[in-house]
SERO-4910 file (N, C-alpha, C, O; in steps of 0.05 Angstrom, whole numbers):
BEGIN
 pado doro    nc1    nc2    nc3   cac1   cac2   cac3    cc1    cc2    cc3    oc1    oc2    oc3
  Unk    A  -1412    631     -2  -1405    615     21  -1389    631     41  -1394    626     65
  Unk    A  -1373    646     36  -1349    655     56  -1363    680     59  -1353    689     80
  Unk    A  -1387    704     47  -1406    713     55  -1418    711     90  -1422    730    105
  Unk    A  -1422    684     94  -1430    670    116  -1416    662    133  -1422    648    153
  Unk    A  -1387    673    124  -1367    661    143  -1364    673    170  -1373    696    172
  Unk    A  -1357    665    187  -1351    691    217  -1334    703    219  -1313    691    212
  Unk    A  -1330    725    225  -1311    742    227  -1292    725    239  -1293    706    255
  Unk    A  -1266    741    222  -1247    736    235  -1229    708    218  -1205    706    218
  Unk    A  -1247    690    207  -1232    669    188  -1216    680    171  -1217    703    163
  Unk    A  -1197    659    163  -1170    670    146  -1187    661    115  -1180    641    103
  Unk    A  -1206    678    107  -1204    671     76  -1185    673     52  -1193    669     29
  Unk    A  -1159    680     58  -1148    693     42  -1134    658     30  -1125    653      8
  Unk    A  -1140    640     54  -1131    612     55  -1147    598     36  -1142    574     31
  Unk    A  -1163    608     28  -1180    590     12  -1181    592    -11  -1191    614    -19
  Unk    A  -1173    572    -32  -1166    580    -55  -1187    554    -78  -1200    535    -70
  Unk    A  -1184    560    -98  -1191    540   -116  -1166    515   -124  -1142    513   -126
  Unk    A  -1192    497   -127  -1174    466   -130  -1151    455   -135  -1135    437   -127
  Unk    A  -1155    485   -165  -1125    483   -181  -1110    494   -167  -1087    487   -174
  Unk    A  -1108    509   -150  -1092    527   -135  -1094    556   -145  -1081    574   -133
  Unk    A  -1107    562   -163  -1112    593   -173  -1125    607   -145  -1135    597   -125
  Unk    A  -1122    634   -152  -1133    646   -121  -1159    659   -138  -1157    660   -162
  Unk    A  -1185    669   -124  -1201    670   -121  -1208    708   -125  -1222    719   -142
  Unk    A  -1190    723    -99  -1188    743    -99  -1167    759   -101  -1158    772    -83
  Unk    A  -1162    757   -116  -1139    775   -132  -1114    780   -113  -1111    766    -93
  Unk    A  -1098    799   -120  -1071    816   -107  -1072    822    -80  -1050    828    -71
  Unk    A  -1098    822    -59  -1091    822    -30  -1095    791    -20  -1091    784      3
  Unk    A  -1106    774    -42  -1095    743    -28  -1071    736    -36  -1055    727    -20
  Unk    A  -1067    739    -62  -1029    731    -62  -1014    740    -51   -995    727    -43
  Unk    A  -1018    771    -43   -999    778    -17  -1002    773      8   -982    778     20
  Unk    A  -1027    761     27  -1034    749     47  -1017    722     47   -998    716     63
  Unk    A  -1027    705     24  -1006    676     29   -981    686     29   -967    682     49
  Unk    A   -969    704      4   -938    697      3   -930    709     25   -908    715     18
  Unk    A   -934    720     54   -931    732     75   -929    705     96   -916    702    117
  Unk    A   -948    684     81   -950    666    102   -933    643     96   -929    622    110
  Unk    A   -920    651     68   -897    631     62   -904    611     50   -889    591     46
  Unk    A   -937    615     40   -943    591     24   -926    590     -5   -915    609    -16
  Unk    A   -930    559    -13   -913    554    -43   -932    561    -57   -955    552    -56
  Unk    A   -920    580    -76   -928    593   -107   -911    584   -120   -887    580   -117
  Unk    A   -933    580   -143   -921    587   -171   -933    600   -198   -954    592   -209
  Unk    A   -920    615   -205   -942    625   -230   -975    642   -220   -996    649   -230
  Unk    A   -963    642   -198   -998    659   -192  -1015    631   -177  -1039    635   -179
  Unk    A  -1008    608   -166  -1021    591   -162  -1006    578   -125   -984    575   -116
  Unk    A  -1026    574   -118  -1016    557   -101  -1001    527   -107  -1012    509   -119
  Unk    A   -975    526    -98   -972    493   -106   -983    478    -84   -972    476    -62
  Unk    A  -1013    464    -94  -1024    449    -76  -1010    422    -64  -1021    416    -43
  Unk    A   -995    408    -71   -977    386    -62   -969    396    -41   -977    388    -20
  Unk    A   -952    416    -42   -940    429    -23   -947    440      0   -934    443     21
  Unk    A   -973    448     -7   -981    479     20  -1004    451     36  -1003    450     60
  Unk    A  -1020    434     25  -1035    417     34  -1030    401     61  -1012    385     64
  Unk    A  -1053    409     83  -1032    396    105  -1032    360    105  -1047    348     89
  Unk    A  -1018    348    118  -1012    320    118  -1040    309    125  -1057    325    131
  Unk    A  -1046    280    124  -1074    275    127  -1066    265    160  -1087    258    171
  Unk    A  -1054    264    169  -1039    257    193  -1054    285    224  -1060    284    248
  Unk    A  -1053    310    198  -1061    333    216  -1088    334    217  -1100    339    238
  Unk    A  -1104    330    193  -1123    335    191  -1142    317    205  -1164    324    213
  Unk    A  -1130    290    209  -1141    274    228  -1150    278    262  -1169    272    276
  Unk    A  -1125    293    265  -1119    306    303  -1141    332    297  -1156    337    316
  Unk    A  -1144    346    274  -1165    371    273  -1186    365    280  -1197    380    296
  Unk    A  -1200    337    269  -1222    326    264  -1231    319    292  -1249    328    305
  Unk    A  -1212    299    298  -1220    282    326  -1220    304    347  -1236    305    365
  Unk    A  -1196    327    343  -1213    355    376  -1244    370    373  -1255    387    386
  Unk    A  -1252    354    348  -1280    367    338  -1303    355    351  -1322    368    360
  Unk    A  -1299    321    352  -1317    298    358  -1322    311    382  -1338    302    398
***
């Protein structure tokens, strides 16, 4: 999928469900740069997840 992606997207943001990362030691150092919450090698998803509040305003400049 991210194969297909366009240049220039932040994949390093994209992680699995559990919060495990995907691609190794240059995505954990991409997030922890970006200040996302880790733990244990994992994203804490509670935490880094944006509010549904934002995702709503994302959506609707889409329509």
């Amino acid at each position: 999928m991210l194969a297909a992606a366009p240049p220039g997207l932040p994949w390093w943001r994209v992680v699995r469900a559990d919060g495990s990362l995907a691609r190794g030691e240059e995505q954990r150092r991409r997030l922890a740069a970006e200040g996302t919450p880790m733990r244990d090698g994992r994203v804490l998803m509670a935490a880094a997840r944006l509010p549904a509040e934002a995702l709503s305003v994302l959506t609707a400049d889409r329509i």
